[in-house]
N, C-alpha and C positions, 0 to 999 in steps of 0.2 A: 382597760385597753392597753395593748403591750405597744412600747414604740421603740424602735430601729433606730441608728441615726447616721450621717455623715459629718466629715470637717476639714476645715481648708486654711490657708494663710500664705502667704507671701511667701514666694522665694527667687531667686535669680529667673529661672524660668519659672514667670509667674503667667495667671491672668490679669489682663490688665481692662482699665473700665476709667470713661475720658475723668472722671474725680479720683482715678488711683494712685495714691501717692507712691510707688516705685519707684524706687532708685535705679543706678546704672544697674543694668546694662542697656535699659531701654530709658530710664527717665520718666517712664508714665506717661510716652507716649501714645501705647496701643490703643485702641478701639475699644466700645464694649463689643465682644462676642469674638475678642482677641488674645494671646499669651506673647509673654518672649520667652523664643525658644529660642538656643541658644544667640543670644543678645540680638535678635532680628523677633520685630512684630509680626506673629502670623495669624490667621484667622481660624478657629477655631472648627472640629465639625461641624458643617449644616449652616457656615458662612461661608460668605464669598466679600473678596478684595484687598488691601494691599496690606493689611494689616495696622495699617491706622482709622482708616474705615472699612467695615466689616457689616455689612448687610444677610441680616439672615433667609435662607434659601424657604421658597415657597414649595412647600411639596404637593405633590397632586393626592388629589383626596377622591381620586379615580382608585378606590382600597381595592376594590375588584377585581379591577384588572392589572394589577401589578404582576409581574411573573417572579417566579420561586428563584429566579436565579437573584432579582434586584431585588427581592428580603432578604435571601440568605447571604447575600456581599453585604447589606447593611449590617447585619445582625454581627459576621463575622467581625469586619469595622470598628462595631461597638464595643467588640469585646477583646480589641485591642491595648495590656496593659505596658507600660514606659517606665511606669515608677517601680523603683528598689526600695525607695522608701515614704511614708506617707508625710514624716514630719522632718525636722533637722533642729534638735535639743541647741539653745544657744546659749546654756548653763548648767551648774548643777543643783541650782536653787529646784525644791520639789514643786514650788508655784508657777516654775519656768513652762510657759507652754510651747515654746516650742514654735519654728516656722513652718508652715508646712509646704512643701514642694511643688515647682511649678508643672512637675511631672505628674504629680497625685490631681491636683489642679484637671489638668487637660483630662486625667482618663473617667473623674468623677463626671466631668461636665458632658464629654462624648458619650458616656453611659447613659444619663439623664437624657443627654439628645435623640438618643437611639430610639428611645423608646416612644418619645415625642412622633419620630418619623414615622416608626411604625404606624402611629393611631393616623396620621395626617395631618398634623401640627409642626408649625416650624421651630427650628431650636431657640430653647431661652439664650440668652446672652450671660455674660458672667460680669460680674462688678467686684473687683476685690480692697474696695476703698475699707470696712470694715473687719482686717482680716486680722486683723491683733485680738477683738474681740470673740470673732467665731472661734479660734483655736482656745481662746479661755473658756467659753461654751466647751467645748470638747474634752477640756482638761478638767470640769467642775463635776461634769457628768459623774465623776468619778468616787465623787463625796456628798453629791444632792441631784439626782437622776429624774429631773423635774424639768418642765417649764418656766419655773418660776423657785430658782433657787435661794432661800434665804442670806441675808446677809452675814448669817453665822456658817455659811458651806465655807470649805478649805478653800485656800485661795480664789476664793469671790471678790470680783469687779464688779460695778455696776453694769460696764460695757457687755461683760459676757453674762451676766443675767438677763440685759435687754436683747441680746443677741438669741439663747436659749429662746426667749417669750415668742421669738420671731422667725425659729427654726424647726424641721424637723430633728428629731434626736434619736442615736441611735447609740446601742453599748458598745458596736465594735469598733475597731478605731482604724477601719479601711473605708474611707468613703465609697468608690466605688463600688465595690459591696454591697457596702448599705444603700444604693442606688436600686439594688436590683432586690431587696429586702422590701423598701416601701413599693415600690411598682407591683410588683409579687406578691404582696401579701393577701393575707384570706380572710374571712370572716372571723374565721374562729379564733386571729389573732389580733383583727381589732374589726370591730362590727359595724364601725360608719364606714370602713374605707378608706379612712381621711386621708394617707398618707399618699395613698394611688392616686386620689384626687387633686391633691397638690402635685404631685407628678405632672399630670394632663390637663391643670389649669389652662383654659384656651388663651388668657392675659397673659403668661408667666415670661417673666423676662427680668435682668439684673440678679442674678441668683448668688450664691457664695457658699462656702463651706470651709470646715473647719474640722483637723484630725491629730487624736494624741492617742497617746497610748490607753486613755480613760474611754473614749468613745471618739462619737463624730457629730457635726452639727448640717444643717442643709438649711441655709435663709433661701426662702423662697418670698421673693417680692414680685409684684405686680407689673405690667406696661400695656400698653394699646394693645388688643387683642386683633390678629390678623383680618384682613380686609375679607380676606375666604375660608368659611369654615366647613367642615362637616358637617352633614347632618345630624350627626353625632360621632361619640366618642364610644369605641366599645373593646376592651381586653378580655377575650382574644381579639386581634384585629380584624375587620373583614379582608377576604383574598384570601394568599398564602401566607402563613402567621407561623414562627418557628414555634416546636411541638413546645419548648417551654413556656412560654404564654398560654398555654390551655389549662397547667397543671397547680393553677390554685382559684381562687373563687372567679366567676366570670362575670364583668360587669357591664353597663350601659350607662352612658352618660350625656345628659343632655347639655348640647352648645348654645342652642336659639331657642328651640319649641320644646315647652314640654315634652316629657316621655309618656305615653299612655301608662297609667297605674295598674297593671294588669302581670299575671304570672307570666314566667317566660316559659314559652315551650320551645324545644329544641328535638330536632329531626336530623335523625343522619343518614341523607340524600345516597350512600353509597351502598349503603346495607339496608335502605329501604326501610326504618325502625324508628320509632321515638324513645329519645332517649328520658332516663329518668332522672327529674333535675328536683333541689331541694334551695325553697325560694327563701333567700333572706332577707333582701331592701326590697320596695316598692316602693317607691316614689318618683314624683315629678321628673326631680334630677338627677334620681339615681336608678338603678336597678340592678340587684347582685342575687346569683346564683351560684350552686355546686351541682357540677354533675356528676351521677352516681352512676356511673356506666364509665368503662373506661375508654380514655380516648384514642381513637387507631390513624395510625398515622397518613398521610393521604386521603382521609377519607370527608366529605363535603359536608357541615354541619347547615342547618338553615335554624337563625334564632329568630323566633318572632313574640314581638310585644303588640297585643291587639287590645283593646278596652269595648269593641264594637262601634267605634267612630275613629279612630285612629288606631296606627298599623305600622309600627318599626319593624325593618324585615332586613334581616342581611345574612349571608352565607361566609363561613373561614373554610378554610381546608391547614389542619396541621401539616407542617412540612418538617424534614430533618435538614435541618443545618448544621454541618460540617462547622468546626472551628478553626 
C-alpha cells in the first residue's frame, strides 16, 4: 500500500485547541475549530463564533438537492491557498524541524473540511497541542518512511514516532496537497482506501498536522460523532459533485446500516446507457468501484447497491467548477 502524507506545527498564526499551549499573540486562547490570525482568534472553515468558541456548522445532508452554484462556491473556498510557506526552519541543526505555519495550518484544515462538506459531514476541529511532535513525524519521514519509525531513524523522538503510529503520511511536504492525495486516491494506489476513510471518518474531530521539507503528517483523532448523519457516505458525492471527485476510484460508505454486499451498477441517466464499472471492495462498510466509461460532464449518474433485500440508490451529476 502506497501512502501520502501531511504536517503541521505552531506558528504566530496558528490553530489553536482549548489544551494548546500557544504563546502571544493569542496565548492559547482560541477554541478548538479555531487559528489566530493575525493575533485575533478566528474560527476556522465550517465553524461558527467568536473565536474562542467555535461550534462546528451542521450541513444539510439534503446531497440532492444542493444546487451547482453552493458546490462550486464551496469547492472554490476549499481551494483557497494563504500560505507562502509550509514550515519556518528555527535553526540550522539538520534535526531542526521546523515550525510550521499558521497559514499552512488553516489551508490544510479548510482542504480536509471541504471535502467533509461535500459528503455531508461537519468539519473536524483542529487541536495543535502536539505540534512539536507532528513536524518531527514530518521531518523523520525522510530517513524511515514508516508508521513505526525505529529508534535508530535520523533524528528520531519518541514523540514523532508516536505521532507517525497515529497519522496519515505522506512524502510531500505541502499538507494541503496531500489533503487532496488521501481523499483522491484509488485503488490501484492503496486497496483498502484507508486514507479516504479516514478523511470521512463520521467521529473525526481534533486533528493536526505536521510539514517539512521530508514529508507531512495528518493525526487524525476521534470525537462524538454528529447527532445527523447520512445515510451514507459516497465519493462522488450525491447532487452536483465537481468533475474532479469522479476521476479516481468511486466509493460507498456505510454511517449506521450496513451496505448491501452486492456489485455496483451504474447508469448514466443522460445518455440513457449503463456504464461499465470494474468492482474492487464489497463489503458491509465499504464499497469501491472504477468506471471504465468515461465521465461527461453534466451528465446524471444513478449508482445502485442492491443484494435483493436491501437497495442503496443515489444519483451525482459531474459539474465544472471554476477556480
Amino acid at each position: 500500500m502506497r501512502h501520502y502524507a501531511l504536517a503541521l506545527a505552531l506558528a504566530t498564526a496558528t490553530a489553536c485547541g482549548s489544551s494548546n499551549p500557544a504563546g502571544p499573540p493569542c496565548d492559547g486562547t482560541c477554541g478548538n475549530g479555531a487559528a489566530c490570525v493575525n493575533a485575533t482568534c478566528q474560527c476556522l472553515e465550517g465553524f461558527t463564533g467568536d473565536g474562542i468558541t467555535c461550534t462546528a456548522e451542521q450541513p444539510s445532508i439534503d446531497l440532492a438537492n444542493r444546487s451547482k452554484a453552493d458546490v462550486c462556491s464551496h469547492w472554490k473556498a476549499g481551494h483557497v491557498v494563504t500560505a507562502t510557506a509550509q514550515f519556518t526552519p528555527v535553526s540550522s541543526d539538520p534535526c531542526d524541524p521546523g515550525v510550521m505555519t499558521g497559514e499552512a495550518i488553516v489551508d490544510a484544515s479548510t482542504r480536509w473540511n471541504m471535502y467533509r462538506w461535500l459528503v455531508g459531514l461537519p468539519a473536524a476541529s483542529v487541536n495543535t497541542m502536539n505540534a512539536a511532535d507532528m513536524q518531527q513525524c514530518g521531518l523523520m519521514l525522510g530517513y524511515a518512511f514508516r508508521h513505526d519509525p525505529p529508534p535508530s531513524t535520523m533524528c528520531y523522538t519518541p514523540g514523532g514516532a508516536d505521532a507517525a503510529g497515529r497519522s496519515m503520511i505522506c512524502s510531500v511536504g505541502n499538507a494541503t496537497t496531500c489533503m487532496d492525495l488521501y481523499t483522491l486516491e484509488s485503488y490501484a494506489t492503496d486497496n483498502r482506501l484507508s486514507h479516504r476513510k479516514i478523511v470521512v471518518g463520521t467521529n473525526r474531530n481534533n486533528v493536526n498536522f505536521g510539514a517539512t521539507r521530508n514529508g507531512s503528517c495528518a493525526l487524525y483523532a476521534t470525537g462524538e460523532a454528529p447527532a445527523t448523519l447520512p445515510a451514507f457516505i459516497a465519493i462522488p458525492n450525491p447532487g452536483p459533485t465537481p468533475m474532479e471527485m469522479t476521476r479516481s476510484t468511486w466509493s460507498i460508505h456505510q454511517t449506521t446500516d450496513p451496505l448491501p454486499i452486492a456489485d455496483a451498477k451504474v447508469f448514466d441517466e443522460t445518455a440513457g446507457t449503463d456504464v461499465v464499472v470494474k468492482q474492487n471492495l464489497k463489503y458491509a462498510g465499504i464499497n469501491g468501484f472504477d468506471l471504465m466509461t468515461p465521465i461527461v460532464t453534466d451528465h446524471t449518474y444513478r449508482v445502485t447497491l442492491s443484494d435483493g433485500s436491501t437497495t442503496v440508490e443515489y444519483r451525482t451529476t459531474p459539474v465544472a467548477c471554476a477556480r
